[in-house]
C-alpha positions as CSV (number, residue, x, y, z in Angstrom):
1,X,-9.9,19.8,6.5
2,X,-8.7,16.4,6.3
3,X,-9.7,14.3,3.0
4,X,-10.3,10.6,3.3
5,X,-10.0,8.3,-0.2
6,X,-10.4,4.5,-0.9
7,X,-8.5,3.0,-3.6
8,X,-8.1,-1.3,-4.3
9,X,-5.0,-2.4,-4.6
10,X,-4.0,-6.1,-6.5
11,X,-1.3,-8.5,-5.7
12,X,-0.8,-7.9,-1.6
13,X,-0.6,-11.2,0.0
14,X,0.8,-10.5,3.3
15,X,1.9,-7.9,6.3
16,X,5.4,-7.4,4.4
17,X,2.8,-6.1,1.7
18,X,1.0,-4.3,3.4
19,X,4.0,-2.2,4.8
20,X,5.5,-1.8,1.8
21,X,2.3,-0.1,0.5
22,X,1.7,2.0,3.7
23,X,5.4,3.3,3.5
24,X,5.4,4.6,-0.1
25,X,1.8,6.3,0.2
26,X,2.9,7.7,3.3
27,X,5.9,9.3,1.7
28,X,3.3,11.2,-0.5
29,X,3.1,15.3,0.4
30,X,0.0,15.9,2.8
31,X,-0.8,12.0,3.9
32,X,-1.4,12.0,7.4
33,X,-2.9,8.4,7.4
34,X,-3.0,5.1,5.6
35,X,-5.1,2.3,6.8
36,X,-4.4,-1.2,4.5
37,X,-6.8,-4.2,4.7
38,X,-5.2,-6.8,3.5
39,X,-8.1,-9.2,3.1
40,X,-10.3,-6.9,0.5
41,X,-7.3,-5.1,-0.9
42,X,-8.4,-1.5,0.0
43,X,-6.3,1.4,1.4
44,X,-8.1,4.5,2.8
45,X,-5.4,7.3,2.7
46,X,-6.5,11.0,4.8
47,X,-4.6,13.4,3.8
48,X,-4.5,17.6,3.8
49,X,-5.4,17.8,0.6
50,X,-6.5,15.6,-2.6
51,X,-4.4,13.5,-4.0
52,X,-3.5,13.1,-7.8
53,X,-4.8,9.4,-8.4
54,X,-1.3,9.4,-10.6
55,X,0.8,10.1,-7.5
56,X,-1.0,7.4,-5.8
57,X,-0.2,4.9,-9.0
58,X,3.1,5.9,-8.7
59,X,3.9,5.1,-4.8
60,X,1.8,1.4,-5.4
61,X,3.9,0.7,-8.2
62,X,6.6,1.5,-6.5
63,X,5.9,-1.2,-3.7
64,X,5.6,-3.2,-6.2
65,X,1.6,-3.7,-5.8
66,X,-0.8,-2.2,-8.8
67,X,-3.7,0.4,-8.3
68,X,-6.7,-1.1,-9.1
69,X,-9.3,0.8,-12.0
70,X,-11.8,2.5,-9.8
């Protein structure tokens, strides 16, 4: 059963952003999806399973973007 989860991400200001974050969630075991709207900031990620919110940190940081405090 597929898991769907909304997180905010600061600092994205355009499409290269937006595929920079897409590419390093999707990398993440079990992600199946990522969906980015630029304009509010928030990324809904399915994937198989639930994700650790630290492994999410990690692949936004590693764009280069920074997870939002939920």
């Amino acid at each position: 059963m597929a898991v769907t989860s909304t997180y905010q991400v600061s600092g994205m200001t355009c499409a290269h952003c937006v595929q920079a974050v897409t590419t390093e969630i999707s990398a993440l075991p079990g992600v199946s999806d990522v969906q980015v709207d630029l304009a509010s900031g928030g990324v809904t990620v399915t994937s198989e399973t639930p994700l650790a919110a630290d492994d999410v940190r990690a692949a936004v940081d590693e764009a280069g973007y920074e997870l939002a405090d939920a």
